[in-house]
N, C-alpha and C positions, 0 to 999 in steps of 0.2 A: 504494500500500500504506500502512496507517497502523500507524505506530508509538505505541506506548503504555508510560510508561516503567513500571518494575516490571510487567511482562509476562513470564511463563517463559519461559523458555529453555532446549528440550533440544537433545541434540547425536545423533548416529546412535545411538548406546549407553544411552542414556540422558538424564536430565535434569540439567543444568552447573546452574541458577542464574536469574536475571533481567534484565534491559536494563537498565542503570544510567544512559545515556546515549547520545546519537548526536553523530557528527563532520560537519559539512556544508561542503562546501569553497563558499566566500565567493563567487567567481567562477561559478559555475554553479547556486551554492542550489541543489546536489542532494547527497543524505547520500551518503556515500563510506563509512563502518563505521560499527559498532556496539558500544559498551562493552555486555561482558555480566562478569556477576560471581557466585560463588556467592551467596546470600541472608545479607544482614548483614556480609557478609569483602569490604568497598569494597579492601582491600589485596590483593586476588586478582584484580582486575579484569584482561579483556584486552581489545583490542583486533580487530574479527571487521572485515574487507572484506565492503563488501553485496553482491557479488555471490555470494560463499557463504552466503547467507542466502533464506531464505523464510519467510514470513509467514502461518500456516495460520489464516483470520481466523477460520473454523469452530468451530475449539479455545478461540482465545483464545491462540496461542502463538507462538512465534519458534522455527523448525526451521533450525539449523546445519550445513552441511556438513562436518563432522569428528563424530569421538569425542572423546570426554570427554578422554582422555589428549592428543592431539594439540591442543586447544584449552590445556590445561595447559600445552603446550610452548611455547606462544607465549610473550613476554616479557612479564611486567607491566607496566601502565601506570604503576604507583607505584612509585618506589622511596625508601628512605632510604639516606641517606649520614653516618657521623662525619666531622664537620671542625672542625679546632681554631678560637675566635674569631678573627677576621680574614682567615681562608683562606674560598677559594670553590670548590665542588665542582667535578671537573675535568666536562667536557662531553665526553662519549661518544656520544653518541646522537645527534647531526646535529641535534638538538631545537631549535624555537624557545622552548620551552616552558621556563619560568625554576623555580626557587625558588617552591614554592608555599608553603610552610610552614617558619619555622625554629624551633627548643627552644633555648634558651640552656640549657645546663646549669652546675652551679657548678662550679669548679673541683675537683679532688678534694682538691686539697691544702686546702679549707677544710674538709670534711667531719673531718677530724682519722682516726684511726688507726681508729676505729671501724668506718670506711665500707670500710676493706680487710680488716678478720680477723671472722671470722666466729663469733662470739660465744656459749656455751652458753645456753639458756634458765634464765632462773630459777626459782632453786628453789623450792618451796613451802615453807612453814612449818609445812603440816600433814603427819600421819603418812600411807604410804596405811595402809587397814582391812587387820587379818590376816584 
């Protein structure tokens, strides 16, 4: 079967999104799942086993063995986590899979008072028209 990425993706209900990606385990170089995603929302991606999966080459599409909703309930593949500098996010997920990204953000206490109260907009100087 070939895979092609940005290929649609529906599910029994309808159509999820697109293939963002595939997993292929190292020892057998044969694909084990398939990252589908809605189109453009890479932070909604899941994770599909290819055995739930078929390939309708006719279409041009990737047919899911679930609905819309139950491919939902899967776990995302991305998540974020806040962690203060120096702390390292606790590991849940049995994952080998590390830190792919971090933000440094600035402390709040440098932002000064501004960056907690929340400020009316300014006023104009003009009248409005009667």
């Amino acid at each position: 079967m070939r895979l092609e990425l940005d290929c649609p993706v529906t599910c029994a209900d309808g159509r999820f999104g697109e293939l963002s990606d595939i997993v292929i385990d190292p020892g057998t170089q044969g694909v084990t799942h398939l990252v589908v995603q809605p189109h453009e929302r890479h932070h909604l991606a899941r994770l599909m086993p290819v055995g739930r999966v078929r390939v309708d080459e006719v279409r041009g599409e990737i047919a899911l063995e679930c609905t819309v909703a139950e491919l939902n309930d899967l776990k995302p593949i991305h998540e974020a986590k806040y962690v203060r500098l120096g702390e390292r996010p606790a590991d849940e997920s049995g994952s080998d899979v590390g830190i792919e990204d971090g933000f440094e953000l600035p402390p709040y206490e440098s932002l000064g008072m501004s960056a907690l109260v929340r400020l009316p907009p300014p006023r104009s100087c003009r009248r409005p028209p009667r």
